[in-house]
FITORDREN-762025 format. One record per residue: residue in three letters; chain; x, y, z of N, C-alpha, C in turn. Coordinates in pm, whole numbers. Example, Ala and Ser with C-alpha at 12.3 -4.5 7.8 and 13.67 -1.06 7.14 Angstrom:
<nodes>
> ala, A, 1319, -569, 780, 1230, -450, 780, 1320, -330, 780
> ser, A, 1285, -225, 708, 1367, -106, 714, 1290, 3, 787
</nodes>
This chain:
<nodes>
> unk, A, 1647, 1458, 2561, 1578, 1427, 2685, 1518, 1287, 2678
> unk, A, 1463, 1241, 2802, 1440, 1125, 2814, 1279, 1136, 2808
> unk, A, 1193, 1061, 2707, 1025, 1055, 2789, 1010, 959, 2811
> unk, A, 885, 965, 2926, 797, 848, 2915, 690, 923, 2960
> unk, A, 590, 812, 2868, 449, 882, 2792, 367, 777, 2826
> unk, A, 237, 774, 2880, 155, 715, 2970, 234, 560, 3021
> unk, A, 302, 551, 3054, 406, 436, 3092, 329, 341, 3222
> unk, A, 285, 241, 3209, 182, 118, 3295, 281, -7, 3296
> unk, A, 277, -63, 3418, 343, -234, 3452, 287, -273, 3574
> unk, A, 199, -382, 3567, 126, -417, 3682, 176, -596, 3676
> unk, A, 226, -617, 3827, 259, -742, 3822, 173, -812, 3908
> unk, A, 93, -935, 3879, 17, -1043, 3927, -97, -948, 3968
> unk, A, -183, -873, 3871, -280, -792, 3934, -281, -659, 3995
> unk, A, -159, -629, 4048, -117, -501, 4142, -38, -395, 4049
> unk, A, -95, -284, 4019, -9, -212, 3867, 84, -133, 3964
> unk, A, 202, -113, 3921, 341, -87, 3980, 332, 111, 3957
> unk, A, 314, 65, 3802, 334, 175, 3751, 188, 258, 3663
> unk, A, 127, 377, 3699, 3, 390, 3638, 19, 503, 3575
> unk, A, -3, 490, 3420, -13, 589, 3283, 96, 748, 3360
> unk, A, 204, 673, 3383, 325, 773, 3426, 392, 835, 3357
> unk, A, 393, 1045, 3311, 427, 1080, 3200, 581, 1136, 3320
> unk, A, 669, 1107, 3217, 784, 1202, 3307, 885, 1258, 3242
> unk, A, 961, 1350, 3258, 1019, 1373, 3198, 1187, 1426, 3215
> unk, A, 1277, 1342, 3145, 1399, 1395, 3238, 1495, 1469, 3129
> unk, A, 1539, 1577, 3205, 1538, 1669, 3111, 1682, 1685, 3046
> unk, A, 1760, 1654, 2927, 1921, 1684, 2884, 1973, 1768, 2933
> unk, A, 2098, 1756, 2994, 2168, 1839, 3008, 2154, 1851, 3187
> unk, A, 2094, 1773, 3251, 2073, 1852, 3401, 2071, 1725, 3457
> unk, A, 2072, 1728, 3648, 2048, 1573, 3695, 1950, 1573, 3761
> unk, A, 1844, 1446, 3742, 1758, 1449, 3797, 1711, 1322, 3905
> unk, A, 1696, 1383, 3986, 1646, 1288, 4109, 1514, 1243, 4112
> unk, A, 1502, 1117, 4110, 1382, 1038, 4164, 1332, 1028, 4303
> unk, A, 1273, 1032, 4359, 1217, 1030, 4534, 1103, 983, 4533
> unk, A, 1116, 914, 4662, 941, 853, 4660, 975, 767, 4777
> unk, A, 903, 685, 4906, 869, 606, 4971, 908, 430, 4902
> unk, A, 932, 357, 5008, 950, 181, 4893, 802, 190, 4824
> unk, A, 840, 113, 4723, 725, 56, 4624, 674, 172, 4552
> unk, A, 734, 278, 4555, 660, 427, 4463, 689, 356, 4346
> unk, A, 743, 290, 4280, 753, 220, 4109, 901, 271, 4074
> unk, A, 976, 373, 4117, 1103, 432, 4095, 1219, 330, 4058
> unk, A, 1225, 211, 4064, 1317, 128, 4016, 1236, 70, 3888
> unk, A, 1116, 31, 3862, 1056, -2, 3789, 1051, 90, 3640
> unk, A, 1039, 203, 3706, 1051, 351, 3619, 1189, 352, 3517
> unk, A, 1231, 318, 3592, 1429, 275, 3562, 1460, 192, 3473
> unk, A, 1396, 68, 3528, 1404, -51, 3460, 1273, -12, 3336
> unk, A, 1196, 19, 3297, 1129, 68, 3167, 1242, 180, 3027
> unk, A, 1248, 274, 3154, 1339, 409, 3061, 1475, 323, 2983
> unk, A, 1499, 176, 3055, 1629, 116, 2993, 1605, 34, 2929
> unk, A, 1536, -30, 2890, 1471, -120, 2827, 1503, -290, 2924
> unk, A, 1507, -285, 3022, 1529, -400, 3115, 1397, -404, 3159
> unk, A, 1313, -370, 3145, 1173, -432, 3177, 1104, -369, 3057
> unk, A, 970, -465, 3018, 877, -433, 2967, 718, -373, 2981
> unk, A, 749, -234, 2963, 600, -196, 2990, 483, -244, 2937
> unk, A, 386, -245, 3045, 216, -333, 2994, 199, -204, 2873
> unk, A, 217, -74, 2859, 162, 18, 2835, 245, 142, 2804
> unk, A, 171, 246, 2709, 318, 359, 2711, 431, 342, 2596
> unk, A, 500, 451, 2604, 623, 478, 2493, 744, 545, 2600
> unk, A, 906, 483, 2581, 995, 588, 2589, 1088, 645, 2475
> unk, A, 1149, 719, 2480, 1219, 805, 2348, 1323, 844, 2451
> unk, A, 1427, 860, 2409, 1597, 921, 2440, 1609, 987, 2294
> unk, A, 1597, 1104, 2291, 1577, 1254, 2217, 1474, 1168, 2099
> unk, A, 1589, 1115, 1964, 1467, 1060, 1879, 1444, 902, 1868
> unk, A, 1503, 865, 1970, 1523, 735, 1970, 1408, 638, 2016
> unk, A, 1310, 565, 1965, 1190, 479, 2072, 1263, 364, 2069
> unk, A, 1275, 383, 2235, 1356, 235, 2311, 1297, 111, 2221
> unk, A, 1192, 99, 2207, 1076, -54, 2206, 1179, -72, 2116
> unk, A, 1187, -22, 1974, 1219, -13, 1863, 1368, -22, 1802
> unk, A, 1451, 28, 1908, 1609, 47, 1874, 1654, -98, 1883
> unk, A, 1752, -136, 1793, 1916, -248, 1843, 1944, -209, 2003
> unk, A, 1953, -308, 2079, 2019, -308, 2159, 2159, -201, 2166
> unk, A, 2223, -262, 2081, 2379, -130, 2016, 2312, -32, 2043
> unk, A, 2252, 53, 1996, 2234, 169, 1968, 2128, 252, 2136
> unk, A, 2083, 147, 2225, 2094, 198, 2365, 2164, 197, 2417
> unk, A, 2252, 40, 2410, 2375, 41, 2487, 2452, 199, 2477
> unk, A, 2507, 276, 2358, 2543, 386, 2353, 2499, 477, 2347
> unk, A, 2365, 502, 2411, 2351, 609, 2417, 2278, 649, 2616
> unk, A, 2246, 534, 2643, 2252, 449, 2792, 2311, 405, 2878
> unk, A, 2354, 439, 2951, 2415, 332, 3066, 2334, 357, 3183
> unk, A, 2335, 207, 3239, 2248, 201, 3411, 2280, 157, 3513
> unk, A, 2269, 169, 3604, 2349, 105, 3746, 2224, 24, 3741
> unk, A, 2209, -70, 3790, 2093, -120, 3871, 2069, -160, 3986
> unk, A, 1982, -189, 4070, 1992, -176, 4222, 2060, -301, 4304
> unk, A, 2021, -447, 4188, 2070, -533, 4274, 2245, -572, 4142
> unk, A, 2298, -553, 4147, 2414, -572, 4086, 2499, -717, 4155
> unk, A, 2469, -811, 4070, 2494, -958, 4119, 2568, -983, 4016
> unk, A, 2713, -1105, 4018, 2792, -1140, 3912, 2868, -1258, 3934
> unk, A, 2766, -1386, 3842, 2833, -1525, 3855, 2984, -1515, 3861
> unk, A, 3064, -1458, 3754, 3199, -1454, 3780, 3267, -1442, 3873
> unk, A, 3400, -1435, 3880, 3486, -1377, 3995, 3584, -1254, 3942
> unk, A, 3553, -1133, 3942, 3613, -1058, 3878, 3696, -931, 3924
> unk, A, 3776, -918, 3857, 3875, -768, 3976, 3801, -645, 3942
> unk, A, 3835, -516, 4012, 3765, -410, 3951, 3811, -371, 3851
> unk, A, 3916, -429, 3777, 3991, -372, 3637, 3884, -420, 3579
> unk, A, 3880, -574, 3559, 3794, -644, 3482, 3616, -571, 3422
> unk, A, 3590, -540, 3603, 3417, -482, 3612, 3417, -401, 3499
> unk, A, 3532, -296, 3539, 3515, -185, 3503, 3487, -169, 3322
> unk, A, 3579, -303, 3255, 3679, -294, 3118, 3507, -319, 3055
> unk, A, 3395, -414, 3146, 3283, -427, 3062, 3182, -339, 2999
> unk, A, 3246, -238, 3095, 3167, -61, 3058, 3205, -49, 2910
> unk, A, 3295, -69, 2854, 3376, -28, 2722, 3299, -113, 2611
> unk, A, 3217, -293, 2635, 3216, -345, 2558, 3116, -270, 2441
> unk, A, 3001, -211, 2503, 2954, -160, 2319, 2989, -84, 2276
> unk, A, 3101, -17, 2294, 3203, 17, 2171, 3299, -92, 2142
> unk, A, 3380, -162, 2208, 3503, -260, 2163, 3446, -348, 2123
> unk, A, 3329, -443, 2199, 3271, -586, 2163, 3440, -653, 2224
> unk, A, 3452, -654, 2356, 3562, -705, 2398, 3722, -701, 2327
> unk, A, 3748, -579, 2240, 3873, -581, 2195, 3913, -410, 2220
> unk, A, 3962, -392, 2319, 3999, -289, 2390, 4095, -236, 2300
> unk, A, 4050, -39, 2269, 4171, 14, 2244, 4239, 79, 2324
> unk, A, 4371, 142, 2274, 4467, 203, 2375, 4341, 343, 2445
> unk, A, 4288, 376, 2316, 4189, 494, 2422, 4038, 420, 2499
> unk, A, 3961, 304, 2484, 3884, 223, 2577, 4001, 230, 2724
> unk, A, 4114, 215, 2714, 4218, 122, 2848, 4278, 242, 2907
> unk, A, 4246, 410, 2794, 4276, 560, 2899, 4090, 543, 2969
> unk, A, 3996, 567, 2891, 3932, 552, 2974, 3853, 463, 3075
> unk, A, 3930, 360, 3045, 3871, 291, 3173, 3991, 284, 3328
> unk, A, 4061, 354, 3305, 4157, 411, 3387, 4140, 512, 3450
> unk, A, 4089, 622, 3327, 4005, 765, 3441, 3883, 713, 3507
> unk, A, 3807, 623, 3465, 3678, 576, 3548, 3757, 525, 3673
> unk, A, 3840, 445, 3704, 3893, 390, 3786, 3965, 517, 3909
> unk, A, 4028, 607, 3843, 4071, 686, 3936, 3962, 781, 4015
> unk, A, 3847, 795, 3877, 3806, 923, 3928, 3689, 843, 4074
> unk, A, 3665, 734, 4097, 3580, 670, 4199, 3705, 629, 4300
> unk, A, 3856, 664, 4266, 3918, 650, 4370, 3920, 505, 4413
> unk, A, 3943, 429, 4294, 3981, 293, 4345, 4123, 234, 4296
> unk, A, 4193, 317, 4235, 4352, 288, 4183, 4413, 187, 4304
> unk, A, 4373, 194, 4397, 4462, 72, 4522, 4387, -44, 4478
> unk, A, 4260, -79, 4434, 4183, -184, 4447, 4163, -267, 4314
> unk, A, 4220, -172, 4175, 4184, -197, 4023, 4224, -357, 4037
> unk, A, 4296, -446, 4120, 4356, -576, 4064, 4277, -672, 4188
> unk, A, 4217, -655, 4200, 4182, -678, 4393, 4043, -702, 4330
> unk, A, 3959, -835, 4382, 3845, -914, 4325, 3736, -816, 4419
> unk, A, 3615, -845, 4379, 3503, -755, 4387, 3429, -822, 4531
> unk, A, 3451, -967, 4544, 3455, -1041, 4665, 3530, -974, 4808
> unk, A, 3647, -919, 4761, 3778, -885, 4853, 3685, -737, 4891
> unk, A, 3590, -669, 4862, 3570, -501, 4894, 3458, -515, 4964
> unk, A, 3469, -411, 5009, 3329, -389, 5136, 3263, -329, 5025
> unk, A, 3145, -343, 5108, 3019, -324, 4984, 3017, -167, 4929
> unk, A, 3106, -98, 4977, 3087, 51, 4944, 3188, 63, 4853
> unk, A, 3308, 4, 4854, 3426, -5, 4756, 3307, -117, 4630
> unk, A, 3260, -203, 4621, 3237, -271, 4532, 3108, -169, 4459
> unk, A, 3011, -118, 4549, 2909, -14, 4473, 2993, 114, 4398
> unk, A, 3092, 134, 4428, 3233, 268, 4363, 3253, 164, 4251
> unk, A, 3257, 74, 4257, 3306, -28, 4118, 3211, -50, 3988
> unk, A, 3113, -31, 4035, 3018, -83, 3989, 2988, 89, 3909
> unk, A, 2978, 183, 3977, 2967, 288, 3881, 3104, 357, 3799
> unk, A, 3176, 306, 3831, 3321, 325, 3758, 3288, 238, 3616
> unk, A, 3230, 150, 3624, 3223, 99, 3499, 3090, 144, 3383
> unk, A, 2959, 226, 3489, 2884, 301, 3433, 2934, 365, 3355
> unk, A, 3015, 457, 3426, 3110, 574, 3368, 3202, 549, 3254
> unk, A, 3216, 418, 3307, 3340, 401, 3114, 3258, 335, 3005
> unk, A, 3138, 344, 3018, 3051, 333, 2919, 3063, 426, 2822
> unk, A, 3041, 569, 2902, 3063, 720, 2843, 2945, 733, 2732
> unk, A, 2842, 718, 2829, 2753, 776, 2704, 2661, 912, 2750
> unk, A, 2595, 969, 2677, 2522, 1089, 2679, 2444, 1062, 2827
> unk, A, 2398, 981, 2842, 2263, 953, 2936, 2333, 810, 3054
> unk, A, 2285, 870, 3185, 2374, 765, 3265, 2221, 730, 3373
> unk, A, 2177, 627, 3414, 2078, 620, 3508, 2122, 549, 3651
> unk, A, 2102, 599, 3774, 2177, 512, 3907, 2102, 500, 3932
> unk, A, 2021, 368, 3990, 2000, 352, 4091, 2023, 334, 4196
> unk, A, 2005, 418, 4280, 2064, 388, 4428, 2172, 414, 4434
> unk, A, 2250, 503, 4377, 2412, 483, 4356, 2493, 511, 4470
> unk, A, 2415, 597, 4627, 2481, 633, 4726, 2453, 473, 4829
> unk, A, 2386, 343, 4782, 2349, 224, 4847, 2528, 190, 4892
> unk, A, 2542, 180, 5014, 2634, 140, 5065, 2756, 226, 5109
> unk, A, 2731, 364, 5107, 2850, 439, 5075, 2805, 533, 5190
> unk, A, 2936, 524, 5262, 2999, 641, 5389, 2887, 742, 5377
> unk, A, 2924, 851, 5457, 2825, 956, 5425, 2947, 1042, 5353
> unk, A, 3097, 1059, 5381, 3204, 1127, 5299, 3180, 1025, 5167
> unk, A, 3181, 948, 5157, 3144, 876, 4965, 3054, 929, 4921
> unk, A, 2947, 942, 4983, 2795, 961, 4969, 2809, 1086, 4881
> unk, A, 2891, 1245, 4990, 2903, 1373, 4920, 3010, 1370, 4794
> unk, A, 3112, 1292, 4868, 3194, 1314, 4725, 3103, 1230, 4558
> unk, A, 3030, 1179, 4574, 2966, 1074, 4477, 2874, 1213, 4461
> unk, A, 2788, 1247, 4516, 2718, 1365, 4472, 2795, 1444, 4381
> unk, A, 2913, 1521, 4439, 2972, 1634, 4365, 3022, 1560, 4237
> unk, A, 3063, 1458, 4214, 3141, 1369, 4074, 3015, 1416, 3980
> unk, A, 2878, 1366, 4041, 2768, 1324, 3980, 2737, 1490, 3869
> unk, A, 2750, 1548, 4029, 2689, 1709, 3973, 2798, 1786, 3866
> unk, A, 2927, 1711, 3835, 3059, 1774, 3768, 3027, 1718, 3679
> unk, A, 2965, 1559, 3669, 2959, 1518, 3504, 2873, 1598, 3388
> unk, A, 2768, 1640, 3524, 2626, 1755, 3446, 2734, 1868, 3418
> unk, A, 2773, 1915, 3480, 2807, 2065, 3472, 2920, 2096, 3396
> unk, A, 3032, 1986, 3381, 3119, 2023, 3295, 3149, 1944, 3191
> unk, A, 3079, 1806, 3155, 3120, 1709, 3061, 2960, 1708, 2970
> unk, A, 2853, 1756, 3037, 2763, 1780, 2932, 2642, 1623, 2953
> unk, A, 2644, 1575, 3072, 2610, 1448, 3071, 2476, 1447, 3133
> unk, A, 2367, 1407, 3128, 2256, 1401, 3129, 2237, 1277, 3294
> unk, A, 2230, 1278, 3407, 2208, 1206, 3487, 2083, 1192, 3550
> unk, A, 2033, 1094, 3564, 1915, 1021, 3643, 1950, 913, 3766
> unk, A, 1895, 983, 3888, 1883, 838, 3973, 1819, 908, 4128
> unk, A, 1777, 735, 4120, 1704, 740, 4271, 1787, 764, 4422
> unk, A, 1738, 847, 4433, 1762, 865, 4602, 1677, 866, 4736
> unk, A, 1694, 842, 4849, 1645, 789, 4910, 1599, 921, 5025
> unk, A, 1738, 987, 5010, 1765, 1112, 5086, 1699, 1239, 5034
> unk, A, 1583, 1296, 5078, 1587, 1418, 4977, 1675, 1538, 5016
> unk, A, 1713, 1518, 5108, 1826, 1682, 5118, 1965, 1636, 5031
> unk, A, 1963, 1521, 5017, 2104, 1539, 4869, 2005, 1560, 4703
> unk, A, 1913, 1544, 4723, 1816, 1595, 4614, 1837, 1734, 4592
> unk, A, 1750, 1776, 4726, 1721, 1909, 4744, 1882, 1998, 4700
> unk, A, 1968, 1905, 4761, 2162, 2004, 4741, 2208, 2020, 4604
> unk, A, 2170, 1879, 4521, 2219, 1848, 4381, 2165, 1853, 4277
> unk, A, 2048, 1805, 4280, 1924, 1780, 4184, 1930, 1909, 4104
> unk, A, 1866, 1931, 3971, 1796, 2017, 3874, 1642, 1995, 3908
> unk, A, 1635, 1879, 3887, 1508, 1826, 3872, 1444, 1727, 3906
> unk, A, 1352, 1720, 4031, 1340, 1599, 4081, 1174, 1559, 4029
> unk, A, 1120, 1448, 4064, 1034, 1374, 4057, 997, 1291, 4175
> unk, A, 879, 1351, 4185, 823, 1232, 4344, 720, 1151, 4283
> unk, A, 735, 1027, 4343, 655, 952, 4310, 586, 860, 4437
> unk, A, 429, 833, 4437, 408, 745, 4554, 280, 665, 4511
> unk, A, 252, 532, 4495, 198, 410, 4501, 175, 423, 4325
> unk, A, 316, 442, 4247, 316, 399, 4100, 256, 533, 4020
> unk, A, 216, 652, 4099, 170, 809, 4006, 291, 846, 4083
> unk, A, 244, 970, 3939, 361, 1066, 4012, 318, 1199, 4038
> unk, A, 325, 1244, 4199, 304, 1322, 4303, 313, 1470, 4215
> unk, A, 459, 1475, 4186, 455, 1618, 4166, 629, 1555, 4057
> unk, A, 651, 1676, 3999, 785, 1670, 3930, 801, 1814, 3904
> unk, A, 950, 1902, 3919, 988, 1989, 3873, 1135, 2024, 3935
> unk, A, 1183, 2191, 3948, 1304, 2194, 4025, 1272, 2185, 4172
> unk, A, 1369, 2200, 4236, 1367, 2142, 4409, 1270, 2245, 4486
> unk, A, 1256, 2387, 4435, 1204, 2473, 4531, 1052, 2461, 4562
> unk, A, 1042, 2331, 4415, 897, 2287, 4403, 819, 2177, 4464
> unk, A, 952, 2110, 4505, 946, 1952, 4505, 941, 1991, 4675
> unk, A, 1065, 2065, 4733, 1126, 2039, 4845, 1045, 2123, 4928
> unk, A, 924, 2097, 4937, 793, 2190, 5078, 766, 2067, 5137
> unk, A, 691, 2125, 5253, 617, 2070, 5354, 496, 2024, 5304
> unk, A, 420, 2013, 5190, 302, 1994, 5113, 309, 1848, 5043
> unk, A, 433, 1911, 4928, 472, 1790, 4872, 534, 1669, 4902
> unk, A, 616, 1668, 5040, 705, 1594, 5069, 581, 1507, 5206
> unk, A, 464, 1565, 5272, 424, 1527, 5320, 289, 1384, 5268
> unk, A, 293, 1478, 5124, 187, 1408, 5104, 259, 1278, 5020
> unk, A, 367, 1279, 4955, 468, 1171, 4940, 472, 1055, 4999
> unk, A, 555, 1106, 5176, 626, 1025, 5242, 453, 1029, 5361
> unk, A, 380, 1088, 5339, 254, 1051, 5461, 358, 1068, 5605
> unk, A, 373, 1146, 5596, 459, 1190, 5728, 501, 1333, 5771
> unk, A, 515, 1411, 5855, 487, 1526, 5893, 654, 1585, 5797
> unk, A, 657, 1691, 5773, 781, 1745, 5734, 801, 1895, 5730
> unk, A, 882, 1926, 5815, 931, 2045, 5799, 1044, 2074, 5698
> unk, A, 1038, 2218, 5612, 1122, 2242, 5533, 1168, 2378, 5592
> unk, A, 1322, 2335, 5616, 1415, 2479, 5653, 1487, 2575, 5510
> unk, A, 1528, 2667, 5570, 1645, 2772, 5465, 1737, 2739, 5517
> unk, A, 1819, 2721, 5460, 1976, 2700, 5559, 2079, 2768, 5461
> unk, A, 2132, 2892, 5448, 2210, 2951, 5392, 2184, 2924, 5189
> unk, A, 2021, 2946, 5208, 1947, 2923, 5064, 1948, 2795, 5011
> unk, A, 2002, 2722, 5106, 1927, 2599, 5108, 1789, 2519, 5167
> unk, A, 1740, 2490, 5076, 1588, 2385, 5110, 1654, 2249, 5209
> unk, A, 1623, 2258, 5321, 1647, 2184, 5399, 1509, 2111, 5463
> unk, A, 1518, 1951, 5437, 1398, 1885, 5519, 1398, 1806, 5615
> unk, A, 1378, 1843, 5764, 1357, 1802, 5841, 1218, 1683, 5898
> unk, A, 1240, 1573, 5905, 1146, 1461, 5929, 1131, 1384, 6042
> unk, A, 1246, 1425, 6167, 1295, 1332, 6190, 1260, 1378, 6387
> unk, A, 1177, 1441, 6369, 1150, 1531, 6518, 1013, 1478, 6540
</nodes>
């Protein structure tokens, strides 16, 4: 599992993040939720070691991030991040082949080049693998961008935002991939969403967060009321059943 243990980052005076314990649990996927500025990318960027906390410890089972080689997160880590920018000019073969480097260190084997081939199919970009990242609409290039998460292949995967740009048919099929990596490959997923009824559909375990604490955390039947979600988003919310589904309505 993933911790973080009183976890603090306050930038120019304003703390982002305040003595935030959380916990994401192996083996299940867990959703982040919260309003802009709840700290949820920040949270992200700590658990990966891409930002530095004022404060706090994280661990990936026995591992303390502060403390590890780079190597040794790289494999056991991978992260989408929200703004995904790239001086190069690169195809999605290319994106993808960089998922592989902390295992190859850029010398690809015949099994790095099977799996960065199933990453490629399974996001359904086999028409686009030779085709520059410039050439795709932003929903084909965000499919690219986690295709190469994925050929990382490690225990622990973190998205941010990973449905940012994508159809609402991408959106579900990206859910169900997400919820198949938990359920049948054994893979530990984290990421922010924006939506809580794909929370509420997919999630194990979500986490709300609002102005850098965190609200409430557990499974959805906990998360997904009219209590919690109100006092979150400061906005009225109804929660439906819909064929034993937690359904939240906001929008009336």
């Amino acid at each position: 599992m993933i911790e973080l243990s009183g976890v603090t980052k306050t930038y120019d005076g304003q703390a982002v993040l305040t003595e935030v314990d959380v916990t994401i649990p192996r083996g299940r996927l867990t959703a982040l939720v919260g309003p802009n500025g709840a700290g949820k990318s920040t949270l992200f960027g700590i658990a990966s070691r891409l930002i530095v906390a004022d404060a706090g410890h994280v661990t990936v089972d026995d591992l303390d991030i502060a403390r590890a080689r780079n190597e040794e997160v790289a494999r056991r880590l991978a992260v989408l991040r929200q703004d995904n920018t790239l001086a190069a000019r690169l195809s999605v073969a290319d994106l993808v082949r960089f998922g592989r480097f902390p295992h190859s260190k850029g010398r690809l084997t015949a099994d790095d080049h099977r799996i960065v081939a199933a990453a490629i199919a399974e996001l359904e970009l086999e028409p686009f693998r030779d085709r520059f990242l410039d050439q795709l609409s932003g929903g084909q290039r965000q499919r690219a961008f986690i295709a190469m998460v994925l050929a990382q292949d490690t225990d622990y995967v973190l998205l941010d935002e990973p449905l940012n740009n994508l159809d609402l048919r991408h959106s579900v099929q990206m859910m169900r991939r997400l919820r198949s990596l938990v359920d049948d490959h054994a893979k530990t997923i984290a990421l922010v969403l924006h939506d809580v009824n794909f929370a509420s559909a997919h999630a194990d375990h979500i986490v709300a967060l609002r102005d850098g604490i965190v609200v409430a955390q557990g499974p959805p039947e906990q998360i997904i009321t009219p209590e919690v979600l109100s006092e979150v988003y400061e906005v009225d919310v109804s929660v439906l059943d819909h064929d034993g589904q937690r359904v939240a309505v906001y929008f009336r």
